[in-house]
C-alpha positions in Angstrom: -42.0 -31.9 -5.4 -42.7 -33.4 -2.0 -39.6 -33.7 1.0 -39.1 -37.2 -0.3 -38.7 -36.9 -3.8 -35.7 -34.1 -3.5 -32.1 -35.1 -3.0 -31.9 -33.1 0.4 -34.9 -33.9 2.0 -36.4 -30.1 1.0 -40.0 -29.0 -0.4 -39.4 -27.3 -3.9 -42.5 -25.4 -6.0 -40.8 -23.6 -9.4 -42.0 -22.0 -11.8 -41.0 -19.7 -15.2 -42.6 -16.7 -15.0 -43.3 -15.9 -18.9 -44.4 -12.6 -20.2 -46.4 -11.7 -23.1 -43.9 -10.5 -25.0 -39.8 -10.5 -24.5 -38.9 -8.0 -22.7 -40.7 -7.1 -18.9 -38.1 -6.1 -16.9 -38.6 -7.5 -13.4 -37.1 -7.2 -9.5 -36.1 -8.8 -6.7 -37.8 -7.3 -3.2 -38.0 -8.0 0.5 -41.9 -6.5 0.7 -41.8 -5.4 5.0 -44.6 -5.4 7.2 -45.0 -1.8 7.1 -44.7 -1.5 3.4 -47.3 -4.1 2.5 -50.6 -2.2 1.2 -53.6 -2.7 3.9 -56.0 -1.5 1.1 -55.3 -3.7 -2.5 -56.5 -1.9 -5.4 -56.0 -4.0 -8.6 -54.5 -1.9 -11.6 -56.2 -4.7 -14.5 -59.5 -5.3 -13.0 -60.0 -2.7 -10.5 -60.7 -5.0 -7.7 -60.2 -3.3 -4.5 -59.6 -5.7 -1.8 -59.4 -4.2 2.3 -56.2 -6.5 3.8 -55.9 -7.7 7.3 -53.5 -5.5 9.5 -50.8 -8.2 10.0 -48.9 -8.9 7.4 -45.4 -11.6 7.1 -42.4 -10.1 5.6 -42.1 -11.7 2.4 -39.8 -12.0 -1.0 -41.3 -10.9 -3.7 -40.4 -10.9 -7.9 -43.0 -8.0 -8.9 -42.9 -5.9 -12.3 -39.5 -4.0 -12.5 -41.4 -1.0 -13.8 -44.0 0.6 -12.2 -47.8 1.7 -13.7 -49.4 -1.3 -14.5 -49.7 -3.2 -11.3 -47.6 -5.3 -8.8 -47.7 -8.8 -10.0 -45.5 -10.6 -7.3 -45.1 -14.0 -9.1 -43.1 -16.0 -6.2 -41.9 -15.6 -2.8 -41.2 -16.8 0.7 -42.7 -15.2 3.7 -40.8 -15.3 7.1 -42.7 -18.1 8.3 -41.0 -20.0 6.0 -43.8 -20.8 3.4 -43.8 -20.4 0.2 -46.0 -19.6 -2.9 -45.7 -19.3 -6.6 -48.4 -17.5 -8.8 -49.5 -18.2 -11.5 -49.5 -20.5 -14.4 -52.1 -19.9 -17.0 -54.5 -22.5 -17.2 -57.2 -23.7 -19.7 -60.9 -24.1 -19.4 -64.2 -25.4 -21.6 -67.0 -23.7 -22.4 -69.4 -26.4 -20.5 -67.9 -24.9 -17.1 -67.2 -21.5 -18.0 -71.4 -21.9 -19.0 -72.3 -22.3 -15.7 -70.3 -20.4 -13.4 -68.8 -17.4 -16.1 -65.1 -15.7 -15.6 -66.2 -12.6 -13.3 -64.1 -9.3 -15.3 -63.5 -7.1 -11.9 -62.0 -10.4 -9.8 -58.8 -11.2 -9.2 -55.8 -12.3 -11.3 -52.5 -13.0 -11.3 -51.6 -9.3 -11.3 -53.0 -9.6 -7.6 -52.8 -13.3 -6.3 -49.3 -13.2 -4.5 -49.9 -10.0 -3.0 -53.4 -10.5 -1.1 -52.3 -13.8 -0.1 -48.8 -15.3 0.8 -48.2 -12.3 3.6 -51.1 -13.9 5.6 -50.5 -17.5 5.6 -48.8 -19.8 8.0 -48.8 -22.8 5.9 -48.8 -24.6 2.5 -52.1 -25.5 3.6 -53.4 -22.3 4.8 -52.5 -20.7 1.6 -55.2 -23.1 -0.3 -57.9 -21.8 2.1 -57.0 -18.3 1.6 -57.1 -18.6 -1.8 -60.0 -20.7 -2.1 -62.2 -18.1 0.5 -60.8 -15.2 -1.8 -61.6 -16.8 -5.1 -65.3 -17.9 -4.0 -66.1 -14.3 -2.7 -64.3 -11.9 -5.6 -64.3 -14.4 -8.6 -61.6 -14.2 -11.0 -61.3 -12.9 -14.8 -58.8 -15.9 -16.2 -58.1 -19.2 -14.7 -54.5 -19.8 -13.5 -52.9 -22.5 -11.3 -50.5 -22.0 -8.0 -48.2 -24.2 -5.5 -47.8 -23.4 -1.9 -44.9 -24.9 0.2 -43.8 -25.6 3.9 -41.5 -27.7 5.2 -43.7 -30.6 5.2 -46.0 -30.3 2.4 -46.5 -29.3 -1.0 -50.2 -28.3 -2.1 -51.2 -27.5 -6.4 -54.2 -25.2 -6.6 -56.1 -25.0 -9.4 -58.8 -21.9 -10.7 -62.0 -23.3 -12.3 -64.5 -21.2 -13.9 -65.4 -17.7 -12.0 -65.6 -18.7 -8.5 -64.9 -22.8 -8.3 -61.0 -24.0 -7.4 -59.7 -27.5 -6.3 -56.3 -28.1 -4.9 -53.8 -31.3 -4.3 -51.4 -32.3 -2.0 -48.8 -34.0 -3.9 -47.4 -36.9 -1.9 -44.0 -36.6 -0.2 -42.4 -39.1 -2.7 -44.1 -37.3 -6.1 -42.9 -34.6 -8.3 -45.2 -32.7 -10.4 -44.7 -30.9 -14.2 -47.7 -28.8 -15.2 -48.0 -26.7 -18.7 -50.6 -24.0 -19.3 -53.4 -26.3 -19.1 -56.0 -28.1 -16.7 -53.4 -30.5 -15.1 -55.1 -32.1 -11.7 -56.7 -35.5 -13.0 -57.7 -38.2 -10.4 -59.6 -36.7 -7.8 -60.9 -37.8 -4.4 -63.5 -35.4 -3.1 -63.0 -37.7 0.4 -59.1 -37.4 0.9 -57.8 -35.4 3.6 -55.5 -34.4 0.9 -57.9 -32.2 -1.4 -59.6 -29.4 -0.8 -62.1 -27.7 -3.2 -65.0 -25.5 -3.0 -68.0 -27.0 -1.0 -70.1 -27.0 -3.6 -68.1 -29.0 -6.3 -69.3 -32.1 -6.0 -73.0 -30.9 -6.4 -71.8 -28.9 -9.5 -70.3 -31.3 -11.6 -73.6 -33.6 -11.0 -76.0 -31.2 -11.4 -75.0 -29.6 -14.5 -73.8 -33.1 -15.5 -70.1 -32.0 -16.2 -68.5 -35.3 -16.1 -67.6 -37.2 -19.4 -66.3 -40.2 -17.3 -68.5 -43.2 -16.3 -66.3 -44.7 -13.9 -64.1 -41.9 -12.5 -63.7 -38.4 -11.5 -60.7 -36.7 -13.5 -61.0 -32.9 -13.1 -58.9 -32.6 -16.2 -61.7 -34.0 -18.3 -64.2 -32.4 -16.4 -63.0 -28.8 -16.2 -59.5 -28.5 -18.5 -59.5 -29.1 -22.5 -57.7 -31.6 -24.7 -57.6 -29.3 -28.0 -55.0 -29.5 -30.6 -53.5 -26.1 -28.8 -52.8 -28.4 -26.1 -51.1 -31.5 -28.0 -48.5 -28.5 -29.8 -48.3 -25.7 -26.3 -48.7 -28.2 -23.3 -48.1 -31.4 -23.5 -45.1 -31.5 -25.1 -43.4 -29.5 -22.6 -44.9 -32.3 -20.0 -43.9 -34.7 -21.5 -40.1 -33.5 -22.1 -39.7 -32.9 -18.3 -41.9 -36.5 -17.0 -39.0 -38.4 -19.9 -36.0 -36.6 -18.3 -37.0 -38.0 -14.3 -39.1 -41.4 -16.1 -37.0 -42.2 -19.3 -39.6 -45.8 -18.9 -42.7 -43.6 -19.4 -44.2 -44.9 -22.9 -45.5 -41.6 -24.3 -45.7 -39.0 -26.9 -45.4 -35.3 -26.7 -49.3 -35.2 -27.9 -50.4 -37.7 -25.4 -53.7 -35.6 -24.1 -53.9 -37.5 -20.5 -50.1 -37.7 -19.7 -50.1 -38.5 -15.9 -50.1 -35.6 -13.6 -48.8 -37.0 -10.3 -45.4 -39.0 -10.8 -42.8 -40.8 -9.2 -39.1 -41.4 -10.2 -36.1 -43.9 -8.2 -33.6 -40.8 -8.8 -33.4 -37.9 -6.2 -34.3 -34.6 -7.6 -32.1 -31.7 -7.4 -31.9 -28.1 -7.9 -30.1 -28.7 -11.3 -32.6 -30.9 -12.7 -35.3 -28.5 -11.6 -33.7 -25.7 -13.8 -32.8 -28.3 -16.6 -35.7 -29.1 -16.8 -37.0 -25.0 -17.0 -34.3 -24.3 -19.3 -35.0 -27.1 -21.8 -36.1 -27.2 -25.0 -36.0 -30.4 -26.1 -32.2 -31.5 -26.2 -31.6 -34.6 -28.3 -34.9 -34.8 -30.1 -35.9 -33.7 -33.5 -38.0 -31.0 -31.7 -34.9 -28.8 -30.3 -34.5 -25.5 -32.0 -31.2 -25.6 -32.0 -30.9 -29.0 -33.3 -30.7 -31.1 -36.2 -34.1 -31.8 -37.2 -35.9 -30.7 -40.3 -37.4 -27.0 -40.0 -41.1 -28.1 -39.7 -40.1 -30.4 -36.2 -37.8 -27.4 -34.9 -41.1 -25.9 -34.7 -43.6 -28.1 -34.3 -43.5 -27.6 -30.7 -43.5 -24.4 -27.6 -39.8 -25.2 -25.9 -40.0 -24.6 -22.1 -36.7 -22.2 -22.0 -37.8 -19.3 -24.3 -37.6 -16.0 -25.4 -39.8 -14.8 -23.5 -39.1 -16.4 -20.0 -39.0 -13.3 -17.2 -37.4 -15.0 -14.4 -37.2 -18.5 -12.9 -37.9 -19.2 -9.6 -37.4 -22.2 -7.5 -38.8 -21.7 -3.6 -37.1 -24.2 -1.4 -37.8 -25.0 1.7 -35.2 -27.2 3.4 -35.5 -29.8 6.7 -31.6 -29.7 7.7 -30.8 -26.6 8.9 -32.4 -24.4 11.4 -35.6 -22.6 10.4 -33.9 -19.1 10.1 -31.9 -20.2 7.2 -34.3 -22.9 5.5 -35.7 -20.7 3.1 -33.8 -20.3 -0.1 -35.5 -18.3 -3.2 -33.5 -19.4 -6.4 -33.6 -16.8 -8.8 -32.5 -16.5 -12.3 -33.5 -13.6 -14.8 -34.5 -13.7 -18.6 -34.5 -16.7 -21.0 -33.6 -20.0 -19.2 -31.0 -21.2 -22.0 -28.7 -18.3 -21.5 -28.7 -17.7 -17.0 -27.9 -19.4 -13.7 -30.0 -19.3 -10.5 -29.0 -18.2 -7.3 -29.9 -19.4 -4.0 -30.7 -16.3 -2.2 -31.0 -16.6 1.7 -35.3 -15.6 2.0 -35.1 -14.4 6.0 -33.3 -10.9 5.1 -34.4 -7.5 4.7 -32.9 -6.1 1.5 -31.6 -7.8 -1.9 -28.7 -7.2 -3.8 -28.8 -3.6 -5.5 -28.3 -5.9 -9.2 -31.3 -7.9 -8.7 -33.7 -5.1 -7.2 -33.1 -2.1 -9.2 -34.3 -1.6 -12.6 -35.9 0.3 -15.3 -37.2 0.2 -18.4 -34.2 1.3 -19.8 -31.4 -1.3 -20.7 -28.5 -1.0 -18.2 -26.0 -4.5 -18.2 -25.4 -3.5 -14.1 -28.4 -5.2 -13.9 -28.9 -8.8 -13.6 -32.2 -8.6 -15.2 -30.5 -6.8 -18.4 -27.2 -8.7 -18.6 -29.6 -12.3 -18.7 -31.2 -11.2 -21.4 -28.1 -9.4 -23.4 -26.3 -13.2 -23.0 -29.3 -14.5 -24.4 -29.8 -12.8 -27.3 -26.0 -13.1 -28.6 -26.3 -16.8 -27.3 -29.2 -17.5 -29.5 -27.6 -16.0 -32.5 -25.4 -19.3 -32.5 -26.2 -21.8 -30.4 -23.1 -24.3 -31.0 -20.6 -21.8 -30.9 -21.4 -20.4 -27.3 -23.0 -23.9 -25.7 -20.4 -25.4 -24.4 -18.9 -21.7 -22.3 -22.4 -21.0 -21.4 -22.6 -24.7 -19.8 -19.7 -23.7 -18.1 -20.9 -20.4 -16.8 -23.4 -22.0 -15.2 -22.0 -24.7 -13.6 -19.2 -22.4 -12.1 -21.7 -20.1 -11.0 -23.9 -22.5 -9.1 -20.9 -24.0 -7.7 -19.4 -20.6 -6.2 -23.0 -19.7 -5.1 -23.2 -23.4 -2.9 -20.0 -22.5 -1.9 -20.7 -19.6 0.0 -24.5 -21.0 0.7 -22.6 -24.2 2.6 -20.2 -21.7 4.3 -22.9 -19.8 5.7 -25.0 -22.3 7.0 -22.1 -23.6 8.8 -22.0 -19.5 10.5 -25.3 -18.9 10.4 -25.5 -19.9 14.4 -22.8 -17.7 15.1 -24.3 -14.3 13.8 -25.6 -11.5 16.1 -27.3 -10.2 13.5 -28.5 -12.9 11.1 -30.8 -11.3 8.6 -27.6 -8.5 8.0 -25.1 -11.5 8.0 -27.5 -13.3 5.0 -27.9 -10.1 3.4 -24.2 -9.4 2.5 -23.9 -13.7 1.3 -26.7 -12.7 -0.5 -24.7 -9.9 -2.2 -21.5 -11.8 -2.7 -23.7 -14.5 -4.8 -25.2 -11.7 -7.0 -21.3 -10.0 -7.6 -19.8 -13.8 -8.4 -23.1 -14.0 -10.9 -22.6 -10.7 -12.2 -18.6 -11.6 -12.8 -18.9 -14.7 -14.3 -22.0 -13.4 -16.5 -19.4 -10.8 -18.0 -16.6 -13.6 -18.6 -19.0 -14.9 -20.3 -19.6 -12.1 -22.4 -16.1 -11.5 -23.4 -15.5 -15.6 -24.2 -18.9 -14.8 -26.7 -17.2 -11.9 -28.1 -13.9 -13.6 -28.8 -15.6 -16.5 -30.5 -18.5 -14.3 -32.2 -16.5 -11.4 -33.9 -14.4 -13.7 -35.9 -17.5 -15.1 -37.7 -19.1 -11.7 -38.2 -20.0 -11.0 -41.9 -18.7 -7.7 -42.0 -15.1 -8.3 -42.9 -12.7 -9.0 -45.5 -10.0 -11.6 -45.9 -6.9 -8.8 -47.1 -5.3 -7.0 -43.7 -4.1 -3.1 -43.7 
């Protein structure tokens, strides 16, 4: 969303990073200068890409297990911008025809990594990608957000070596599922960008359907039935929470992708919005509708969500603190994010160490263990794991509004951060266990294995 559309004045991009299956464990890193590769080699595709010798500091949420690449997903460099990579997009076979998907490019395995340590703004991140796409290609098309304090730019992949990118307007929030999203178009706006030869494609190989407009959805995304059951439901969920007016229906193929809405966004909605899965329709999983609409469509808060990210960027405090990385681990239904200071050099020992092995010291672990008893009985646990969260997030702004108001004071500033940091990940870790013992309590009793005569 753009400065204007958030309650605080703040740029937000967010994203659920969803794995393939349910379990991937994953990390929270400060990548340094030093420890940033200067030679990329790509563990899917074998790309191998020589990077420039002056790299950012920069969070980072790679693969909590090593062997099968980085895949950085999210982070915030220290100049305070921010990128999120990448949602999986769709394509046609009338593009993909002309300019084929190119099987040693890049992906997302790689797309954080080679470029958010080089970039100096939201708009400098769609360059750099663009320049890298056109010259390696890519095997899979994917979209990604860059941030700054001031703008807020969606990038889209198209084909093997094509990509356009949008600013979204300061007043405009944005939802996009796994599909083609960027519609209206202006190949004349000082707010796209795209590569140069775009325009000459779509006329040449006569890729537009439209007679009177250019929507790059129709041009270069799909409207399948996939689509109407996988994407647009999930759209539409999140454009009826912030435009309960919009007349639509979770199959609508051209739901708008640029919006506007009178309320102020927050963080909270943001991660309602990330955690839902359709609360008070037929469609909910956990609800009250008939077995064929409790799965009729792909909820947003799953199984197999990773980790949740919302990058933040914030105009009213100094730079050195504006940059907050929200985190949560696991399925969305079941966790609370944390607004972790970005300008530090180490993260909190629960969030950055992990294994493949299950361990509930770990943030990562303990999401996922809530979850899975959570899901086991929705209505029993709702109403404590509401509460979890909201005490969690509370304690965590607590200490966030505390330590902006000390921030000035500090000597050391990226130490100070650090150990805020750490108290937000122990209050998380705490009230994660509560929670686990309130789920026990209420859980056992209803267990099947018992018997109604005492010793």
């Amino acid at each position: 969303m753009g400065k204007n559309a958030s309650i605080d004045g703040s740029t937000m991009i967010a994203r659920n990073e969803d794995g393939a299956a349910p379990l991937d464990p994953q990390k929270f890193v400060v990548v340094k200068p030093e420890d940033q590769p200067r030679h990329y080699q790509s563990v899917l595709s074998k790309v191998a890409i020589d990077l420039p010798d002056n790299p950012l500091a920069y969070t980072s949420t790679p693969e909590g297990t090593d062997g099968h690449g980085l895949w950085a997903a999210a982070g915030i460099n220290s100049d305070n911008v921010a990128m999120t990579a990448t949602e999986t997009i769709t394509s046609n076979s009338r593009i993909l025809g002309v300019d084929p998907l190119v099987d040693d490019g890049i992906g997302e395995e790689d797309i954080t990594t080679i470029t958010l340590p080089y970039i100096h703004s939201a708009r400098e991140g769609v360059k750099r990608l663009g320049a890298l796409l056109e010259k390696y290609g890519t095997y899979e098309l994917n979209a990604m957000a860059f941030s700054d304090k001031d703008e807020v730019w969606y990038f889209e992949s198209i084909a093997g070596h094509h990509w356009a990118a949008i600013r979204i307007p300061d007043d405009a929030y944005v939802i996009a599922p796994n599909r083609m999203n960027i519609d209206q178009f202006d190949f004349d706006s000082d707010d796209t960008l795209y590569a140069a030869d775009l325009p000459e494609l779509i006329e040449t190989y006569h890729l537009n359907p439209d007679r009177d407009q250019v929507n790059l959805r129709h041009i270069f995304g799909s409207a399948t039935i996939k689509d109407t059951r996988y994407n647009n439901p999930r759209a539409w969920y999140g454009q009826k929470y912030f435009n309960p007016e919009f007349d639509t229906t979770p199959i609508d193929q051209d739901l708008p992708f640029i919006c506007r809405t009178q309320k102020k966004i927050s963080v909270e909605d943001v991660k309602f919005v990330l955690s839902s899965h359709y609360q008070n329709t037929p469609y909910d999983p956990y609800g009250t509708g008939t077995e064929a609409e409790k799965k009729q469509f792909r909820p947003i808060g799953i199984n197999r969500n990773q980790e949740l990210h919302i990058l933040q960027i914030r105009n009213d405090v100094p730079a050195e603190i504006a940059g907050i990385h929200w985190l949560a681990f696991g399925p969305n239904t079941f966790n609370a994010v944390v607004p972790f200071y970005a300008n530090v050099k180490d993260t909190p020992l629960a969030y950055k160490s992990t294994t493949g092995e299950c361990d509930p010291t770990n943030m990562y672990w303990l999401s996922n263990i809530m979850a899975l008893i959570g899901d086991s009985n929705f209505g029993l646990y709702e109403d404590q794991e509401n509460l979890f969260e909201e005490h969690t997030v509370a304690a965590c702004r607590n200490l966030q509004i505390q330590a902006d108001k000390a921030a000035a004071d500090q000597a050391d500033l990226p130490a100070y951060l650090e150990d805020i940091n750490n108290q937000m990940a122990d209050v998380t870790r705490k009230n994660a266990n509560k929670l686990l013992g309130q789920m026990l309590a209420l859980g056992e009793p209803q267990m099947k294995l018992q018997f109604t005569l005492n010793d």
